[in-house]
C-alpha positions as CSV (number, residue, x, y, z in Angstrom):
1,X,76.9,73.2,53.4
2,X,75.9,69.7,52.6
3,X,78.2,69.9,49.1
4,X,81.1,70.7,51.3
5,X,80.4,67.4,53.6
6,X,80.0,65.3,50.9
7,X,82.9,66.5,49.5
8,X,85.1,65.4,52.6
9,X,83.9,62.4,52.7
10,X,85.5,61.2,49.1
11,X,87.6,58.3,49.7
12,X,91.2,60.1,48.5
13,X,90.7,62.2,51.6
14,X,89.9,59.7,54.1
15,X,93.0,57.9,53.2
16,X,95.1,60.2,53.0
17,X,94.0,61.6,56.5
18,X,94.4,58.4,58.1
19,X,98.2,57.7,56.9
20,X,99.1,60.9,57.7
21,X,97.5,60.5,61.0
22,X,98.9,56.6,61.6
23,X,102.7,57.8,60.5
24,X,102.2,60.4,62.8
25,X,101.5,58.5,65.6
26,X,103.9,55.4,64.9
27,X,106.3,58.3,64.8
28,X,105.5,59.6,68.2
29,X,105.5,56.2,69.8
30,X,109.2,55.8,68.1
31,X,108.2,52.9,66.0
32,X,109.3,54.5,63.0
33,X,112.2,57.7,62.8
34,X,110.8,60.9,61.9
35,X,112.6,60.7,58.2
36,X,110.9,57.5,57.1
37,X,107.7,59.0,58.6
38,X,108.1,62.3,56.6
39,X,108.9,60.2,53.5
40,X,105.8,58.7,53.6
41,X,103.6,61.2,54.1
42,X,104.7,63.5,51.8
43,X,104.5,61.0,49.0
44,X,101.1,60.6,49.7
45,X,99.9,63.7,50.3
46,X,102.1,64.9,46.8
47,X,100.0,61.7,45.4
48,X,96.8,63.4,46.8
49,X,97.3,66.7,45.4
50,X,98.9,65.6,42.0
51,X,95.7,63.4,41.8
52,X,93.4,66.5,42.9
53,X,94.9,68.8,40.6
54,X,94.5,66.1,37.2
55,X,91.1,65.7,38.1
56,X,90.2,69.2,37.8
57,X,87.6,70.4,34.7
58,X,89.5,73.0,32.9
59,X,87.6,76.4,32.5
């Protein structure tokens, strides 16, 4: 239980949590149009998982 804890707490995650979350919300309060928000957040959540995945110890 504590491994999994520790394990959301890298710094990758944290990030990409909070832009999701902030372009989410400047999106709602129609700062920014839901295409550029999209955009965004699927760069870096592709970044994220593309990071993730290169990072994995082959078996």
């Amino acid at each position: 239980m504590k491994e999994k804890l520790t394990a959301l707490l890298e710094v990758r995650k944290i990030i990409a949590l909070l832009v999701t979350i902030l372009f989410f919300i400047l999106c709602m309060m129609g700062s920014i149009g839901p295409e550029k928000a999209f955009e965004v957040v699927l760069m870096v959540i592709a970044f994220y998982f593309g990071k993730s995945t290169a990072l994995d110890k082959p078996e």
